[in-house]
N, C-alpha and C positions, 0 to 999 in steps of 0.2 A: 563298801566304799561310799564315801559321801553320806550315811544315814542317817547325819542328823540332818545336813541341807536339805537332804529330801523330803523328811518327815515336816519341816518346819514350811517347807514352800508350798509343800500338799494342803498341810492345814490353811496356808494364807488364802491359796485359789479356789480352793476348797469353799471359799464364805459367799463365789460368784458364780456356784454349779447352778443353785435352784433360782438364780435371777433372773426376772423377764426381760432387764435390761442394763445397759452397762451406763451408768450416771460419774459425772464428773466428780461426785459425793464419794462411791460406793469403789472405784478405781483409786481417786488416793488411799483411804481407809485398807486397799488390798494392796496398794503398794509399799504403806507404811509398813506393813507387816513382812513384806518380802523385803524393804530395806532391811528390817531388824535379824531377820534371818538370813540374810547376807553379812551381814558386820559379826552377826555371831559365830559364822562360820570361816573369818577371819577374813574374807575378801579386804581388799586394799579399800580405803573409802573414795578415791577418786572412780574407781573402777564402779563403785556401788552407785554412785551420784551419776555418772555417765550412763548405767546400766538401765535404773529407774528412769532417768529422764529419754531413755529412747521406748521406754516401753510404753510409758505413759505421753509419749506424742503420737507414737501408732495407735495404743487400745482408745485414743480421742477421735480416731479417723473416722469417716462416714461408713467404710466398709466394714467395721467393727461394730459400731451402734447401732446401726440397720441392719446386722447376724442374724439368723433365726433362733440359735446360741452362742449370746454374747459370751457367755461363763468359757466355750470351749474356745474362741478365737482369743480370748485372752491369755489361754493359758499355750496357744499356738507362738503367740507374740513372743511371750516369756522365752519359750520353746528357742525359735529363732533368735532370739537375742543374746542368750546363753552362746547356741552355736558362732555367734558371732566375734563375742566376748575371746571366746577361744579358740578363735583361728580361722572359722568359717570351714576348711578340710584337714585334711591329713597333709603335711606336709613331708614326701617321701628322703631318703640322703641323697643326697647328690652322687651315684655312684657310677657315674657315666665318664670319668674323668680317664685317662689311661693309667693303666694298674702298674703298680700297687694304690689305687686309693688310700689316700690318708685321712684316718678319722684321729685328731686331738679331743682328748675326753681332760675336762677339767672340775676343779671342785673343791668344796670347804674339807677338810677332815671331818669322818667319819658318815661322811653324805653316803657311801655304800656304791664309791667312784670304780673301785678294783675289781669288785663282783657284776659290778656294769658294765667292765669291757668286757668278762668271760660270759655275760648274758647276749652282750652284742654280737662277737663272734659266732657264739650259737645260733643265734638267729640268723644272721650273713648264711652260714652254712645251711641250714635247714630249709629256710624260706627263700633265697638269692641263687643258693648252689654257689656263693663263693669261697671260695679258698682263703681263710687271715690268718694273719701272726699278728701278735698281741709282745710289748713289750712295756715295760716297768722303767719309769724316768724317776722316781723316786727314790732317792739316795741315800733320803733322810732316816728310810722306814725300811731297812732289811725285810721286815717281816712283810712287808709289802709284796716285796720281790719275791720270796718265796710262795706268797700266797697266790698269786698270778699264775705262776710256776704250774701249783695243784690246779687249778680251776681251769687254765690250758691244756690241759690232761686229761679233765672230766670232758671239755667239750669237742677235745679235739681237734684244738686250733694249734700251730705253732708256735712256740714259747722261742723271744729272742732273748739270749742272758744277759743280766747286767751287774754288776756290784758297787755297793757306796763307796766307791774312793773313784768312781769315774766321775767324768761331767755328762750333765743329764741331755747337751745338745749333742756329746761325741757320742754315749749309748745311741739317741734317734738319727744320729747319720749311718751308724755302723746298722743298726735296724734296717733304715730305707736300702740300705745294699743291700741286705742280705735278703729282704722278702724280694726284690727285682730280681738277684740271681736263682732265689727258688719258684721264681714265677707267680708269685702271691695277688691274689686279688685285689686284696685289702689288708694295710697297716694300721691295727689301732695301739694309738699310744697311749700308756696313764701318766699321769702327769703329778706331783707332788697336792697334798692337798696341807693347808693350813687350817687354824682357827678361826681365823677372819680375812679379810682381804686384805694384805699387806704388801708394801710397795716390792720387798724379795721376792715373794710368790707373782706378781705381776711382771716385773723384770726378769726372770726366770721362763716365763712362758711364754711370753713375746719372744724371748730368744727362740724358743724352740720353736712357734711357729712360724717365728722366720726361716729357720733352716730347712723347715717341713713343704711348707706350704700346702697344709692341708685344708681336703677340699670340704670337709665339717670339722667344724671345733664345735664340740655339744659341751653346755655346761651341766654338769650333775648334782642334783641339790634336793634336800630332803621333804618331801610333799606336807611333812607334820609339821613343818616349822609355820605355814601358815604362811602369810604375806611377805613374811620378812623371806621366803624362801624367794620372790619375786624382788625383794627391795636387796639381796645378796646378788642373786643375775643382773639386774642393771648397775651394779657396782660394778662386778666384771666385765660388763659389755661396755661398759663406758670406757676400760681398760683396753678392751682388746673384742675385735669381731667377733660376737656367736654365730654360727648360723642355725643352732638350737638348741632343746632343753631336754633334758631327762630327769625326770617325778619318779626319785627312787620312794618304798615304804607307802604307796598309794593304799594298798590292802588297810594299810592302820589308816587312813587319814581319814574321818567318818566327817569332818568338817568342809573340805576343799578348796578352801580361799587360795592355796596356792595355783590350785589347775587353773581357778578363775580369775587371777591378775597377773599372772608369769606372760600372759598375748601383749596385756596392755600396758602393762611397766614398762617391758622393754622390745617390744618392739619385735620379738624372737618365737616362732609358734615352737612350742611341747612335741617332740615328735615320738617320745615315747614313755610309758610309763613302768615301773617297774612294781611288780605285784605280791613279791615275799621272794625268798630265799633261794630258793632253788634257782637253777642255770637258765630252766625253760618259764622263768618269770620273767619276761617283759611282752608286752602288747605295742601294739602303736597304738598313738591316740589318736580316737577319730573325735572331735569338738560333737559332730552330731551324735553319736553313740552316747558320747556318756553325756550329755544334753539330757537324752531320752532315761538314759539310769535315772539321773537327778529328781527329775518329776516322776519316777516311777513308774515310766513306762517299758521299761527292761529293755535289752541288747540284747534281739536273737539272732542277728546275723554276727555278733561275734562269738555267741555260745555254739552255733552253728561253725563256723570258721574253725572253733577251738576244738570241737567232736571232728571232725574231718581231722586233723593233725593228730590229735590224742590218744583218741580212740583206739584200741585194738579191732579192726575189722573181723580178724576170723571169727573172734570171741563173740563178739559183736552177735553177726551172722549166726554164727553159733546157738547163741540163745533165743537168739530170734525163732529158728528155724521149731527148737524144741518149744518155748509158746504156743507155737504153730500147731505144733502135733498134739500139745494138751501135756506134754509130759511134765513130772514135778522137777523143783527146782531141788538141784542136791547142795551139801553144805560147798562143795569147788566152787559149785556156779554161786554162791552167794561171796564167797571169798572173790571172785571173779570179779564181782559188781562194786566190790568194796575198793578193789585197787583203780577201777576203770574210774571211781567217783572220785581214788583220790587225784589222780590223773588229769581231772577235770578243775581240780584245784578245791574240791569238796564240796558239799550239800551249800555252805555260804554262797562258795563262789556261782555257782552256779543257780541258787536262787534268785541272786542280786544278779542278772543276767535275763531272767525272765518275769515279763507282764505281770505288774502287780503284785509279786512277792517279796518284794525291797525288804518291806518289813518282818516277813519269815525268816531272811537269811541273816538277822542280828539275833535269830533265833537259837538259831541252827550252829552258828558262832559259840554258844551259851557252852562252858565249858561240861554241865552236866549231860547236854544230847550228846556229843562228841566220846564223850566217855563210856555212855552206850554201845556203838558202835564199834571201839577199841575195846570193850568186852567182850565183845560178841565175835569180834577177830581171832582176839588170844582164845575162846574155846574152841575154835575152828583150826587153829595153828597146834592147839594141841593134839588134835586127831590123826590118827594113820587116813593114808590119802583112802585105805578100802573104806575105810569109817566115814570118809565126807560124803564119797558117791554112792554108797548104802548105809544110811541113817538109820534104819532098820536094825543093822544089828548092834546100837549104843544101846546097851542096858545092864544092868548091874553093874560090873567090877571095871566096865569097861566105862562107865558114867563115871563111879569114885578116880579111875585115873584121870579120863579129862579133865574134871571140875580142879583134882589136884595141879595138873600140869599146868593151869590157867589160872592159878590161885586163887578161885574161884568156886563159891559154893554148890551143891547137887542142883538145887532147885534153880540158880540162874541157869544152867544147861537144860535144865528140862523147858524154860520158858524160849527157850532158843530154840528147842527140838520143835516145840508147839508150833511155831512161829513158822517154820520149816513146813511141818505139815501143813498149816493152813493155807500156806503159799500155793503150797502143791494143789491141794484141792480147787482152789479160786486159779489156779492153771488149767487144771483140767474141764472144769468150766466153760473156760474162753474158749478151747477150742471149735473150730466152726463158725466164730462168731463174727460179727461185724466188728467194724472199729469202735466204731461208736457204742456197741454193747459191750465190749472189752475195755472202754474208759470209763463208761458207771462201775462193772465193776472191782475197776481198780480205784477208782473214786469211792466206793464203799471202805476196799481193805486197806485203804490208809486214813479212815477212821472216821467217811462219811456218815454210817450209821449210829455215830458216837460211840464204838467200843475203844476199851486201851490195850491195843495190841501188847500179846501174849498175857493177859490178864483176865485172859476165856470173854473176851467181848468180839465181834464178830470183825474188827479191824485190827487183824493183827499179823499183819503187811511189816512193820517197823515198831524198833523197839521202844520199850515202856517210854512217852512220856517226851516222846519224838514230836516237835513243832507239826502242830496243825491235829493232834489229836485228843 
């Protein structure tokens, strides 16, 4: 997320590391460059002119000039300015109201509105412990309705039914009855989405929220569309109250002009972002968090937030304990690692999350390392389970089947098997050792020594060709 804004703003402040001082010369020259890398990452231009001009009234301060590193108070300034730009905190729902809470979810077509209620209700339940029903105003879109329907079922939430020959305010009156009689926490509604904002779609929703009165109306709207995703919400808001926003498709948006003018357009903080497809993809946004992504400083208290939720603990534990003892890693325990990582939303996700690695996880993204890994799965999927937890006895006729059942050649199994072994070894290793001597050398077997894992060089941790070796 964001990886072109960051690489572009890195290089700008980047020109003010090795300065001994901050000049009213050498400040525009780094602003003009962070202008250009804002406008290219689609930010709105009022937001961009407002943004610069507060940056460059504080890096003129006397507290900035007289730094002992001017390069790094300026790149503080930025820092804070960002957070600013976008809300300053997390703006929580309002869900203190008496239950049923109503949340109005509204949006263009194909903004990814429907999959947003079934990620919200998951979250409500997960994170809140509350109880929703999710119902469909959309009359227009059968396929709407049933899609709600499925997605209510994966998460768990209540499905209220509806069908196109109703009216979309009788469906949400018959809804608000029915979550109060089943005692429901929380009502969220989907609401019809158009092509653009049109006066039908406006008078349509107003109705509904007048009959509702609910206590967030979140508008939902596509993070890649860039600024127009900000100049679409203050067309609605001008319509009719937000009290905020949701950044579906943020995974793709490698530019972020939307996160960064959706505060200042209209007047309404982002309260959450949505990350890919799945149910358990959406985050809140924190302004400060992805602040700190932007300039490449990583988010380890939400990579941390997100291991705590994710994570399988026993497995966890598990592995840990065997570390501990020195024992080798069998082919489960690498299947093991392989689900927990995707769980974590993948090697991307989770690099772009930590210090300094922005740049690896566009890496990591690259659809040939990815493919590795997905190799490396299916010849582990094609094993009997005695065959994963004793490696030992893959040889001969029992290699030709794997590599068969994997569709996959002899020799990519054998550079798996290696890989396996060498784990093992550099496991038994550690045992006994300090932390600090168990990070060199895991720092080694992921290809500190410059080998290419499983290509007989001495870093062969991960497979051929994997970022960073």
């Amino acid at each position: 997320m964001f990886e072109s804004l960051s690489e572009r703003l890195g290089e700008s402040l980047k020109q003010l590391s090795g300065q001994g001082r901050l000049t009213e010369d050498n400040i525009r020259d780094t602003l003009r460059e962070v202008r250009k890398a804002l406008l290219e990452a689609d930010v709105a231009l009022p937001v961009v002119r407002q943004f610069t001009d507060q940056v460059k009234e504080k890096a003129l301060g006397q507290e900035v000039l007289q730094s002992l590193n001017p390069g790094q108070a300026l790149v503080k300034i930025v820092q804070d300015e960002l957070v600013h730009v976008m809300g300053d905190t997390n703006q929580e729902l309002n869900l203190a109201s008496k239950p049923p809470v109503v949340i109005l979810m509204a949006g263009l077509q194909g903004a990814g509105k429907t999959t947003s209620v079934a990620k919200l209700a998951r979250f409500l339940g997960e994170r809140e412990k509350k109880k929703s029903m999710v119902v469909s105003t959309d009359v227009y879109r059968p396929a709407a309705i049933d899609q709600l329907e499925t997605l209510a079922g994966e998460v768990e939430a209540e499905f209220f039914p509806s069908r196109s020959d109703q009216d979309p305010v009788e469906i949400a009156r018959g809804a608000l009855d029915a979550a109060r009689k089943r005692h429901m926490d929380v009502l969220i509604v989907d609401t019809a989405g158009r092509l653009h904002v049109d006066e039908n779609m406006m008078s349509e929703i107003r109705r509904l929220h007048e009959a509702l009165d609910p206590a967030e109306t979140l508008f939902v709207v596509d993070a890649m569309t860039g600024q127009d995703a900000a100049n679409t919400a203050r067309a609605f808001n001008d319509a009719l109250a937000l009290t905020g926003v949701v950044l579906t498709k943020a995974d793709g948006d490698s530019r972020g002009g939307a996160a960064l003018s959706v505060r200042s357009i209209t007047g309404k903080p982002v309260k959450f972002l949505g990350m890919g497809e799945k149910t358990d993809a959406l985050e809140l946004f924190h302004p400060d968090r992805i602040a700190s992504r932007i300039l490449g400083m990583g988010d380890v208290l939400s990579l941390v937030e997100e291991a705590e939720r994710k994570l399988d603990k026993k497995k966890t534990e598990r592995m840990a304990r065997k570390m501990k003892k020195g024992r080798a890693m069998d082919f489960e325990d690498l299947k093991e690692q392989f689900q927990q990582m995707r769980n974590m939303g993948g090697m991307a996700s989770m690099l772009d999350k930590l210090p300094g690695m922005s740049g690896l996880s566009q890496m990591a993204q690259d659809e040939s390392s990815m493919k590795q890994f997905r190799r490396m799965e299916a010849l582990i999927d094609s094993m009997t389970l005695q065959e994963r937890r004793k490696p030992e006895l893959i040889k001969g006729s029992r290699k030709r089947r794997i590599a068969a059942g994997a569709g996959q050649e002899i020799q990519d199994l054998n550079r798996l098997i290696k890989q396996q072994k060498q784990m093992g070894k550099m496991m038994k290793k550690m045992k006994g050792k300090g932390q600090k001597k168990m990070m060199r050398d895991m720092e080694a077997m992921m290809g500190g020594q410059g080998g290419q894992g499983g290509q007989g060089g001495p870093g062969g941790g991960l497979p051929p060709g994997f970022p960073g070796q």
